[in-house]
C-alpha positions as CSV (number, residue, x, y, z in Angstrom):
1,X,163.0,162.6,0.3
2,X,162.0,166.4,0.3
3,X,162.1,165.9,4.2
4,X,165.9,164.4,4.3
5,X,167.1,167.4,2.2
6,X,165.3,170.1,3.8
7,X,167.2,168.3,7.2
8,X,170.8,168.4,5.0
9,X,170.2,171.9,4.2
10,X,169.8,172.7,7.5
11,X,172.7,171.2,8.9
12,X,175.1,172.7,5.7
13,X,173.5,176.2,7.0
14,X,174.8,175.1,10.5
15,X,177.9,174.4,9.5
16,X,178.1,177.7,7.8
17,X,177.3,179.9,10.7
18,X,179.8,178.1,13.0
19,X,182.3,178.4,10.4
20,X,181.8,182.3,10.4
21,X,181.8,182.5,13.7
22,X,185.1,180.2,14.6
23,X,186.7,182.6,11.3
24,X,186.0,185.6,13.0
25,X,186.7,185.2,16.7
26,X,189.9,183.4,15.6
27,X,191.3,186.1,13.9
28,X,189.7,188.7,16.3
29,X,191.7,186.6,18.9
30,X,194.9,186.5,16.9
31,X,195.6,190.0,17.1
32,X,194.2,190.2,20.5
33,X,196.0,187.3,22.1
34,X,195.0,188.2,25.6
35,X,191.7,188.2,25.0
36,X,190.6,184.9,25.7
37,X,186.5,185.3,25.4
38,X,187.1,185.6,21.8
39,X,189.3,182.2,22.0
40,X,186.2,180.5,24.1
41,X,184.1,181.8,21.7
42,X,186.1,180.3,18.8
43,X,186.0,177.1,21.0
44,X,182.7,176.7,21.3
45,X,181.7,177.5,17.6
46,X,184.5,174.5,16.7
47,X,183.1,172.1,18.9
48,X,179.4,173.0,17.5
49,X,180.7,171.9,14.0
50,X,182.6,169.1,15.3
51,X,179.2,167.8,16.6
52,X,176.9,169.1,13.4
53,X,179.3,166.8,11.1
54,X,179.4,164.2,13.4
55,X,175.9,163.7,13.7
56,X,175.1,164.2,10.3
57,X,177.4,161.5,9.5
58,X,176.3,159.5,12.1
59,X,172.5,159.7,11.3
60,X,173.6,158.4,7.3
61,X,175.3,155.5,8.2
62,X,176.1,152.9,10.2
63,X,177.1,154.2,14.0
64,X,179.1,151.1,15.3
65,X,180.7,150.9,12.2
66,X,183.0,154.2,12.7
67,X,184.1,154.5,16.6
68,X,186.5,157.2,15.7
69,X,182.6,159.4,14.7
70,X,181.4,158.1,17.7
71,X,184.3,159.4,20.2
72,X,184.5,162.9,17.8
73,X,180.7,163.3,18.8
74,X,181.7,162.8,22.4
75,X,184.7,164.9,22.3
76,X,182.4,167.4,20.2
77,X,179.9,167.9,22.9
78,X,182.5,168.0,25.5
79,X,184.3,171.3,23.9
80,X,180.7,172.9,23.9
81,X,180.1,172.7,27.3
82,X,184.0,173.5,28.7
83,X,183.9,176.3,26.2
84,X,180.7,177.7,27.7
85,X,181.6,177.5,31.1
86,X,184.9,179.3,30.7
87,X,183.3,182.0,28.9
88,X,181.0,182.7,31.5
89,X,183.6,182.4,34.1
90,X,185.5,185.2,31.9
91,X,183.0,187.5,31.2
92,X,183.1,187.4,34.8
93,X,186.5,188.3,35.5
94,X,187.0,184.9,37.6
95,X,188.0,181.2,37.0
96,X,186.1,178.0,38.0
97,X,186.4,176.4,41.4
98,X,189.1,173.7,41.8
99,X,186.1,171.2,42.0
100,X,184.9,172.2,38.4
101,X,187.9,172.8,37.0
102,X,189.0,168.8,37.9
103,X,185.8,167.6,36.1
104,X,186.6,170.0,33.1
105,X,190.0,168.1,33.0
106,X,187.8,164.7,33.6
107,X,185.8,165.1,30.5
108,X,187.2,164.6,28.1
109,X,189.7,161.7,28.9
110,X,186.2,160.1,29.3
111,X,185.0,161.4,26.3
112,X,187.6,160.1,24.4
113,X,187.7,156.3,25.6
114,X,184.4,156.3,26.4
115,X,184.6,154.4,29.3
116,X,181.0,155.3,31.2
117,X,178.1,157.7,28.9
118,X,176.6,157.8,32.1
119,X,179.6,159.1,33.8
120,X,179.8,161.9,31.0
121,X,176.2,163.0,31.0
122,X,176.4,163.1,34.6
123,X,179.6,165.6,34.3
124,X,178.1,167.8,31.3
125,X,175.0,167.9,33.1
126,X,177.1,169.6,36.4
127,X,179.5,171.6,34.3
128,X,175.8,172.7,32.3
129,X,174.5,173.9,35.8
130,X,178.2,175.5,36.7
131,X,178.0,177.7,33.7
132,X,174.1,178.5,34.7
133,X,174.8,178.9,38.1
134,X,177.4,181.6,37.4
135,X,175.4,183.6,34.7
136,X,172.5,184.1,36.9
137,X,174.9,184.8,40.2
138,X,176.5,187.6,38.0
139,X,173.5,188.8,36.0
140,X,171.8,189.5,39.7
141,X,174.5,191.4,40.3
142,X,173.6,194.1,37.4
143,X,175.9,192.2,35.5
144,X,174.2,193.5,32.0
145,X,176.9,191.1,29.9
146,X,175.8,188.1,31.9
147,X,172.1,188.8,31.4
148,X,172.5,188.3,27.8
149,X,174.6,185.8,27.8
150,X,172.2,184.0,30.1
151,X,169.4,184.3,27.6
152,X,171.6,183.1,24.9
153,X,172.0,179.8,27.2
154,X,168.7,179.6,28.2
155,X,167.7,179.5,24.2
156,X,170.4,177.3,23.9
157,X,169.3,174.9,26.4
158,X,165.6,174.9,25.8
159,X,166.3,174.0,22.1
160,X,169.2,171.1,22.6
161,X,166.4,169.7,25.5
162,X,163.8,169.5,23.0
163,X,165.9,167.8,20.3
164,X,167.1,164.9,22.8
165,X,163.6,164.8,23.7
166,X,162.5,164.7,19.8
167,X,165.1,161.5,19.9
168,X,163.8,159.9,22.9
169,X,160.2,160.0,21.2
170,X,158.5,162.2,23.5
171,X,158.0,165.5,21.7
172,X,157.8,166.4,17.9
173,X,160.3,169.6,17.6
174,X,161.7,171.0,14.2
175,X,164.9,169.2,13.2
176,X,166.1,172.9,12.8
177,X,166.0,173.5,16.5
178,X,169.6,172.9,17.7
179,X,171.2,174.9,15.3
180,X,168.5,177.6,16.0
181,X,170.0,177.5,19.6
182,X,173.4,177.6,18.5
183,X,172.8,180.7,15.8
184,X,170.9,182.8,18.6
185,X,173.6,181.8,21.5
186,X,176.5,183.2,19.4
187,X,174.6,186.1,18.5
188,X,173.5,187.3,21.8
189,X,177.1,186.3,23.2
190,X,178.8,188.0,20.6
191,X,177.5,191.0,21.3
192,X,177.7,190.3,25.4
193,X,181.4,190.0,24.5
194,X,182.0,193.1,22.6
195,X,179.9,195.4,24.8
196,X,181.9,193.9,27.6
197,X,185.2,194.4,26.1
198,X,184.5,197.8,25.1
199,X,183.6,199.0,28.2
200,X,187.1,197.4,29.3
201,X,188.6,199.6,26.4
202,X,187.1,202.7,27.7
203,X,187.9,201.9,31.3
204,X,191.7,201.9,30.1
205,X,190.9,205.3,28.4
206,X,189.5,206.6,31.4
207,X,190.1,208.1,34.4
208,X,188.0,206.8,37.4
209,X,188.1,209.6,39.4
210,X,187.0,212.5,36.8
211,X,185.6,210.5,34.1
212,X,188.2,212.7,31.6
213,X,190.4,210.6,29.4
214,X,193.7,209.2,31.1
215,X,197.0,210.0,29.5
216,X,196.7,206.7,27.5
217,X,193.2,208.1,25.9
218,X,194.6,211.4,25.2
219,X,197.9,210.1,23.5
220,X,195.7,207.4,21.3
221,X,193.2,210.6,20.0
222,X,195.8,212.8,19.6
223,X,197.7,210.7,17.0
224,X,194.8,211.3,14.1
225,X,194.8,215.8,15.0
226,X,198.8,215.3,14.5
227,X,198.5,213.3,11.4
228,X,195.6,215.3,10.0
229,X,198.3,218.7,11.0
230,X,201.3,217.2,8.9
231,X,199.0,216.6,6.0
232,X,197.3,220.0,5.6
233,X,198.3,224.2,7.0
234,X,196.2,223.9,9.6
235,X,197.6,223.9,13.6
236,X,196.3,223.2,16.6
237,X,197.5,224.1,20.5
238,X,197.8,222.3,23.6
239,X,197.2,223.7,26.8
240,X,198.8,222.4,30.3
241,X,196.6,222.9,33.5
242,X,197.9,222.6,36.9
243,X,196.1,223.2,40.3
244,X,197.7,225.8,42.9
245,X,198.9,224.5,45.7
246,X,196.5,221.6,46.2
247,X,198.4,219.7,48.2
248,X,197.2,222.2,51.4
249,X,193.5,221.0,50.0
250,X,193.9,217.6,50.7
251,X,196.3,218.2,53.9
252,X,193.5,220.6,55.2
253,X,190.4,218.8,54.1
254,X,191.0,215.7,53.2
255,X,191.6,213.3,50.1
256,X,187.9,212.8,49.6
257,X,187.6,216.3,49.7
258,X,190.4,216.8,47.6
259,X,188.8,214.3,45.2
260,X,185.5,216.1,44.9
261,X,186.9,219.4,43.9
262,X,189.1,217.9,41.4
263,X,185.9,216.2,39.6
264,X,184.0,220.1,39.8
265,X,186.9,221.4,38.2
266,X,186.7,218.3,35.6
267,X,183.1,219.3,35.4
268,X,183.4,223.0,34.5
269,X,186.8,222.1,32.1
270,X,184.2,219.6,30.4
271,X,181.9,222.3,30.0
272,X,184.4,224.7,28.5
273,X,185.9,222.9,25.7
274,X,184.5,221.8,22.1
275,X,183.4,218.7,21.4
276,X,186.4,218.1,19.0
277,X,189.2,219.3,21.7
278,X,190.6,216.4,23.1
279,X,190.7,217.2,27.2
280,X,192.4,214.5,29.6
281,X,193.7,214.0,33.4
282,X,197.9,213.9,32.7
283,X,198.2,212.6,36.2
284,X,197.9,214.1,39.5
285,X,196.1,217.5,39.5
286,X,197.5,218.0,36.1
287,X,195.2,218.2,33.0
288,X,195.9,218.8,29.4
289,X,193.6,220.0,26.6
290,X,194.3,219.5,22.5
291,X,192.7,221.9,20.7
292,X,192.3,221.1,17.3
293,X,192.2,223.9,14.4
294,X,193.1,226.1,16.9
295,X,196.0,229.1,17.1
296,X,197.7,230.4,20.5
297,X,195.0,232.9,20.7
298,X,191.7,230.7,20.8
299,X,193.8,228.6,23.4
300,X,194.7,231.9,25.4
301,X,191.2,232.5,25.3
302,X,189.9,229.3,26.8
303,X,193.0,229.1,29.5
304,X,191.8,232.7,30.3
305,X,187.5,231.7,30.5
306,X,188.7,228.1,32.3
307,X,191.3,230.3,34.9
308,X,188.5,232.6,35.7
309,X,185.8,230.3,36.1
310,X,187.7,228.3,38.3
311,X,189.2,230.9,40.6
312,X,185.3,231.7,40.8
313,X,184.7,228.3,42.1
314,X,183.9,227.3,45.7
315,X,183.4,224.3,47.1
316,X,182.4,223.5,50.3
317,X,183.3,221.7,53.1
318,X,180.9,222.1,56.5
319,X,180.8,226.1,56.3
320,X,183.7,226.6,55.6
321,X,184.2,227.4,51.3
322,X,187.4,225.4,49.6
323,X,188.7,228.3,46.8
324,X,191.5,226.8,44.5
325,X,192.7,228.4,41.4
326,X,194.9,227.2,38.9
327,X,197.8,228.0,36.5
328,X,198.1,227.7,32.4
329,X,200.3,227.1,30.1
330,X,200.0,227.1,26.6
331,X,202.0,226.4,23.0
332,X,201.1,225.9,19.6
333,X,202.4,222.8,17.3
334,X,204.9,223.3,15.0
335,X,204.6,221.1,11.5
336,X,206.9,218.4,11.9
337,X,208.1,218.2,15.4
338,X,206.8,215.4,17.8
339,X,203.7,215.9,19.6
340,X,206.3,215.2,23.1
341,X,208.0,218.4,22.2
342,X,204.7,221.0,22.2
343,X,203.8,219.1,25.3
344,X,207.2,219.8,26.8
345,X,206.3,223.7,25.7
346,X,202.9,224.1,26.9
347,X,204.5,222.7,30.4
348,X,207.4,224.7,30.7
349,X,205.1,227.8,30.1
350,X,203.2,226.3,32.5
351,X,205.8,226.1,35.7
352,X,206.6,229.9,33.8
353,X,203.1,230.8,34.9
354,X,204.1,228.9,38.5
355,X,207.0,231.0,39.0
356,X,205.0,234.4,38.0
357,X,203.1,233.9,40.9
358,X,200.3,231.6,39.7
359,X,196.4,232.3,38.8
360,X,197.7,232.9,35.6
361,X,198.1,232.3,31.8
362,X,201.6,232.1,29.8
363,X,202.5,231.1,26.2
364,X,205.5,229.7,25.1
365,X,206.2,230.2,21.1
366,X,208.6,227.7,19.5
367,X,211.3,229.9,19.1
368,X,211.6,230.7,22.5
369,X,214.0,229.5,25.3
370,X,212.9,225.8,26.0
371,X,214.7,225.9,29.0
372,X,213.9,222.6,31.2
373,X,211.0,223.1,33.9
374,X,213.2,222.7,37.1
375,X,215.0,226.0,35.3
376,X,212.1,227.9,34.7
377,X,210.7,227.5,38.4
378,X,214.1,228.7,39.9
């Protein structure tokens, strides 16, 4: 008796976990629609319950009694294994081979009808081996996602093994054991899925080249400094960076030349600025920095320290040195106007310090001409 309801508890705290689990990556999946690992995950924490219930139903009554359990059970165990497969297949970034993918479309028709149980052991066991196959293939390619996904499926596998074998009468195992796999796959592939998903959102952020923030990045952090400005006195200043003539650098020397001075010049930029300022690539040679707290004359002073050090800069190329230098332009924020128009400032005083002559600092103050860019320059 105290056996049969230590096995019931276990199950209901089955059911529990795989309930939190299908909550949770449904709704992280709802508002991420194009996400699909959380969806897969979802999938294969549904079809875990489907098959805890069945089972437990199964095991307190009669089996040939109630086809429609039976088929559920089948249909259950199905779902686990497609879901598996096509999460591993998208934590890779790729689908399944035709092959596989027509025996994931074979399953569960067979599951359903139950025509031939060997025919669907035979396909779970190859989809199974699919899904293995491709975690290890990834995880030896430094894949660190896959590596801990394929420990979660090797936990997995070892414990649903041992309780088939616990049926079959060859080994005493816990009754606990399958829903011990289950618990410590979704763990371990929960957090596979949201390291690899926030590496995807700071690749978005990110620029490849300079490893600075993109424009995207920069516009996303910059919303909270605007919002904290509007609520409170305080300012901040944006300053708009530009390369002099860099175009001869990478007509002279080269792109990959061209590329390796822009990411010394991300380097020293990186090493200039606070770690509150918000610094980011704007596109091309362009960078822009958001300094938070910050009036015209801090930013002056950084444009002035970043100008210098870079003019200062040489990079090399055979013997021969590669000397750039760069032109600034700078504005403060004014409470309540759009964030586009001080960026619009700090780059018309930028193409102000272009037509000046260049290697040079300018500020433009709100209440001066915002004439366009194109104007400035002539």
């Amino acid at each position: 008796m105290l056996n049969s309801m230590w096995k019931v508890y276990i199950d209901g705290v089955g059911a529990g976990v795989f309930l939190i689990f299908l909550g949770a990556r449904l709704d992280l999946w709802r508002h991420r629609p194009e996400r699909l690992v959380h969806l897969w995950l979802a999938a294969v924490a549904f079809s875990a319950l489907i098959v805890n219930f069945t089972a437990v139903f199964l095991k307190t009554t009669d089996a040939g009694g109630y086809p429609i359990v039976v088929m559920l059970n089948y249909i259950g165990v199905a779902g686990v294994v497609v879901s598996l497969l096509e999460l591993v297949f998208n934590l890779a970034g790729s689908t399944p081979p035709r092959l596989i993918r027509g025996l994931e479309f074979l399953l569960l028709p067979l599951a359903v009808l139950r025509i031939s149980k060997s025919a669907v052991l035979i396909i779970v066991a190859v989809l199974l081996l699919a899904t293995l196959f491709k975690a290890v293939k990834s995880a030896r390619k430094g894949d660190a996602d896959a590596r801990v996904v394929l420990w979660g499926l090797a936990v997995l596998l070892i414990c649903l093994v041992s309780d088939i074998a616990q049926k079959l009468v060859l080994v005493n195992v816990p009754h606990l054991f399958p829903v011990l796999g289950f618990i410590v796959f979704f763990l371990l592939a929960t957090h596979a899925v949201n390291c690899h998903l926030a590496r995807e959102e700071s690749a978005a952020r990110t620029d490849p080249l300079t490893g600075l923030l993109n424009r995207r990045g920069f516009l996303e952090l910059s919303r909270l400094v605007v919002s904290m400005a509007e609520r409170s006195a305080r300012s901040f200043s944006i300053i708009m960076i530009d390369l002099d003539h860099f175009k001869r650098v990478n007509d002279e020397f080269g792109h990959a030349m061209g590329d390796r001075v822009l990411q010394e010049i991300a380097s020293i930029l990186l090493r200039g600025v606070r770690e509150q300022d918000i610094l980011a690539r704007w596109g091309g040679e362009e960078v822009i920095i958001l300094l938070p707290d910050t009036g015209v004359d801090g930013a002056n002073a950084l444009g002035e320290k970043i100008r210098t050090s870079v003019e200062k800069l040489e990079t090399w190329h055979g013997a021969t040195p590669i000397c750039v230098t760069l032109s600034v332009g700078i504005s403060e924020y004014h409470r309540g106007e759009p964030l586009t128009d001080t960026i619009q400032r700090a780059d018309n005083a930028l193409y102000r310090a272009k037509s000046s002559g260049r290697n040079r600092v300018e500020y433009l103050a709100f209440t001066d001409d915002t004439t366009s860019a194109g104007d400035l320059i002539q």
